[in-house]
C-alpha positions as CSV (number, residue, x, y, z in Angstrom):
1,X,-19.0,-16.0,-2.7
2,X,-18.1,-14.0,-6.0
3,X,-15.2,-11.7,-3.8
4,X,-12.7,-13.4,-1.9
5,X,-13.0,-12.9,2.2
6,X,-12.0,-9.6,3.4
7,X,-12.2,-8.2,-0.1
8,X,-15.0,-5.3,-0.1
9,X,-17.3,-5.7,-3.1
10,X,-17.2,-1.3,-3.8
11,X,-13.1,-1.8,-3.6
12,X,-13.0,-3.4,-7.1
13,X,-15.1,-0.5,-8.5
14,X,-12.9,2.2,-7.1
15,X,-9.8,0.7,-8.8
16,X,-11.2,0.7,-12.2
17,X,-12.2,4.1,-11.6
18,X,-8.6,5.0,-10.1
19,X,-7.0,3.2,-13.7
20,X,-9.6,4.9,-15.5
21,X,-8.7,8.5,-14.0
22,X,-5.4,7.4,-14.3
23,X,-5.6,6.9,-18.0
24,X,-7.0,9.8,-18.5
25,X,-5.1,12.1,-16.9
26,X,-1.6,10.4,-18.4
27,X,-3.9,10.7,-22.1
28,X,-4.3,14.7,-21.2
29,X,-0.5,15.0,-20.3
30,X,1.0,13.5,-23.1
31,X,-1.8,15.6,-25.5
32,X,-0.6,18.6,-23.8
33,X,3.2,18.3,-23.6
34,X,3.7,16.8,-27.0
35,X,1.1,18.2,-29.2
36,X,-0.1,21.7,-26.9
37,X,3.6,22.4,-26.5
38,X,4.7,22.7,-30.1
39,X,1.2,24.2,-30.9
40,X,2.4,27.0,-29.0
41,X,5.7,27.6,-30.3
42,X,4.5,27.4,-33.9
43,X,1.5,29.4,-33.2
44,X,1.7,31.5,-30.1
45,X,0.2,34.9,-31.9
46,X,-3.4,33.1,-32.2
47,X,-5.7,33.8,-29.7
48,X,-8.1,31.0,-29.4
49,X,-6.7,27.9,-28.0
50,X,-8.4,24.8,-30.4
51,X,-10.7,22.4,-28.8
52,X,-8.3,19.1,-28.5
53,X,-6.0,21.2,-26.8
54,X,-9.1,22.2,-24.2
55,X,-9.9,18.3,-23.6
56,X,-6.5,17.3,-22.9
57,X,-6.7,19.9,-20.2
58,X,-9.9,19.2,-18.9
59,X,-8.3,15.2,-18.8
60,X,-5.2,16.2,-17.3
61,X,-7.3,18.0,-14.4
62,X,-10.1,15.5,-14.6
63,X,-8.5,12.5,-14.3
64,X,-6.5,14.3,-11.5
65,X,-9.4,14.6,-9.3
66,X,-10.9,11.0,-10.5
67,X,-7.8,9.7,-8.8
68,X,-7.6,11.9,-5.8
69,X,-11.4,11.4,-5.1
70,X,-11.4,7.6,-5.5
71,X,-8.4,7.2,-3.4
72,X,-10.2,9.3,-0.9
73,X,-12.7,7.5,-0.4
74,X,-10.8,4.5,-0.5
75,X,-8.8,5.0,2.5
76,X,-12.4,5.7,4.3
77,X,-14.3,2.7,3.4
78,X,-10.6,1.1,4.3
79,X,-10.3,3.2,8.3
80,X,-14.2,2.0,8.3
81,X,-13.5,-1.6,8.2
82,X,-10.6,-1.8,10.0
83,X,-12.4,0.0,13.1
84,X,-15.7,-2.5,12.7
85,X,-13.3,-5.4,13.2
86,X,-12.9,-6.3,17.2
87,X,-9.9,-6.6,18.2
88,X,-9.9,-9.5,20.6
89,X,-7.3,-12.4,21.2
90,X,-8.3,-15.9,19.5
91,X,-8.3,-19.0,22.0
92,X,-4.8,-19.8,20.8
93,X,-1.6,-17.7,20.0
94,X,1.0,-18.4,17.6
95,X,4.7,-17.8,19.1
96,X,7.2,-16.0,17.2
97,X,10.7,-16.5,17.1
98,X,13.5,-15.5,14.5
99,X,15.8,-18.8,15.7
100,X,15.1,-22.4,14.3
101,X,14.7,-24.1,17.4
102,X,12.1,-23.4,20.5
103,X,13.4,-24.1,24.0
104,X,12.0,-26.6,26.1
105,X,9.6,-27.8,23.2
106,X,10.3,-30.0,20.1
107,X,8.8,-29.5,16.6
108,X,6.6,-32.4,15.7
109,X,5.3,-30.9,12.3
110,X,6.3,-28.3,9.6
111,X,3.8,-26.8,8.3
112,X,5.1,-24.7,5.4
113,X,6.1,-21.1,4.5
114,X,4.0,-18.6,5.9
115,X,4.5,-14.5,5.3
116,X,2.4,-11.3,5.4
117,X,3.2,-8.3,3.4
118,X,1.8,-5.1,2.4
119,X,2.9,-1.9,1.0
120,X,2.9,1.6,2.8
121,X,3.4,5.3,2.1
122,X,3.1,8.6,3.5
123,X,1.0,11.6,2.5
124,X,2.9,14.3,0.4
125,X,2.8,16.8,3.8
126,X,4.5,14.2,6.2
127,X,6.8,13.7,3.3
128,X,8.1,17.7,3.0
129,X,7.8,17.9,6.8
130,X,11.0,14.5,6.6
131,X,12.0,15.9,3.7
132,X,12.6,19.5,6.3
133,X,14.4,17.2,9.2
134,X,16.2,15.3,6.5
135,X,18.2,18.7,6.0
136,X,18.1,20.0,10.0
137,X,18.8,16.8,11.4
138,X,17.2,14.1,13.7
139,X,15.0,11.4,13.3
140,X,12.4,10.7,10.5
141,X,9.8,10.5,12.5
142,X,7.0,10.0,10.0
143,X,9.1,7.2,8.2
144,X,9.1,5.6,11.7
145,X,5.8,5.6,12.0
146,X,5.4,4.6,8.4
147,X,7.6,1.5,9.0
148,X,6.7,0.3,12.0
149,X,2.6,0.5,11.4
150,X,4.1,-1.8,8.2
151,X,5.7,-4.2,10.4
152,X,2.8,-4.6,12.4
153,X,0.5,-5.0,9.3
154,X,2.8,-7.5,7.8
155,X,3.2,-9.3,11.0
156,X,-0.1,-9.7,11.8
157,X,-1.1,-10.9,8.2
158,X,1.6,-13.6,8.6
159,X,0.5,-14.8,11.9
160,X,-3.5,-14.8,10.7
161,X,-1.7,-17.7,8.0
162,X,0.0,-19.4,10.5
163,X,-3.6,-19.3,12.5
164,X,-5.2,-20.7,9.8
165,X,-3.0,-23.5,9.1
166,X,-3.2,-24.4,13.4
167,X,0.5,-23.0,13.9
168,X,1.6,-23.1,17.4
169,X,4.8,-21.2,15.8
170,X,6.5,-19.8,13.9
171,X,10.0,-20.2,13.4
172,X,13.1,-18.4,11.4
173,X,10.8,-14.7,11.2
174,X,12.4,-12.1,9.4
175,X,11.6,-9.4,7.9
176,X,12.6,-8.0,4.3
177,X,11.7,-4.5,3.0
178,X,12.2,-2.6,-0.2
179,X,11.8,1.1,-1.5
180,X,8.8,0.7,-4.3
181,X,8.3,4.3,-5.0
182,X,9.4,7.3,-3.6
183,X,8.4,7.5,-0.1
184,X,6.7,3.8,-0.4
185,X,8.1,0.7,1.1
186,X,7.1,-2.5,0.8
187,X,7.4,-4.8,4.2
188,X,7.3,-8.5,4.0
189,X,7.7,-10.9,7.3
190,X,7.8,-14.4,6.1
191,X,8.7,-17.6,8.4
192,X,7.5,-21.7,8.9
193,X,5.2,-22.2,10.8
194,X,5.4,-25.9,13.0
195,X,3.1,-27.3,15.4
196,X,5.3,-27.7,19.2
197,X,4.9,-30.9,21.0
């Protein structure tokens, strides 16, 4: 009862790890550009690089591959989960529609705001490989992808709420997205969800 539902208990631990790799390697970075750099320039005839200049490396590359392995593994305890979760139709389904009324049927409740959102990106190589048809020409295919497996995650997550508050719709859906770092969007569907007479 300690996690919230959904929320895997070894997921908390690989984000401090990440923050902590993180930390490290930005600690490594800044020892070597600010301090390793000028070391160099005022001492570049001396042979034997000093020991803080070593660690900073050693963080900068460490911390690195702390990042690199915990996101690794992140993404397969995450592909793990999402393929032990059946996916099979509940008793009910919530209707979607991006107008305020529903023909034929009459809104007899309003339940409130509901919305899903989550935030995707693509891998470095899919990003050179648009970054290559950027400059040829064409469609973007892996920002395609990218987008519309977003839509569907968002989507679905709004729906879920709508489920949980015993929807039968959900009314006004749109859909808002925004560029939160480099090749990352974040994708939000949001809507009210009523109960239909």
């Amino acid at each position: 009862m300690g996690s919230r539902q959904g929320e895997n208990p070894k997921g908390g631990i690989m984000k401090v790890l990440r923050h902590i790799g993180s930390a490290v390697f930005v600690l490594g970075l800044f020892t070597a550009v600010f301090a390793g750099m000028p070391w160099y320039v005022m001492v570049a005839d001396a042979p034997v690089v000093p020991w803080w200049m070593r660690i900073a490396v050693f963080c900068l590359l460490g911390g690195i591959l702390v990042v690199l392995a915990t996101l690794a593994l992140e993404q397969k305890a995450h592909k793990a989960s999402v393929e032990e979760i059946p996916d099979i139709e509940s008793d009910r389904t919530v209707l979607l529609l991006n107008s305020d009324v529903v023909p034929g049927r009459e809104i007899t409740e309003i339940l409130g705001l509901v919305q899903g959102h989550t935030v995707f990106a693509i891998w470095l190589g899919k990003d050179l490989s648009a970054i290559v048809r950027l400059i040829l020409g064409g469609e973007l295919i892996e920002y395609t992808e990218m987008m519309g497996n977003a839509r569907s995650t968002a989507t679905h997550r709004m729906t879920a709420k709508a489920a949980e508050l015993g929807a039968d719709a959900v009314i006004n859906v749109r859909y808002m997205t925004t560029s939160v770092i480099g090749s990352a969007a974040e994708l939000l569907a949001y809507g009210t969800a009523v109960k239909l007479s």
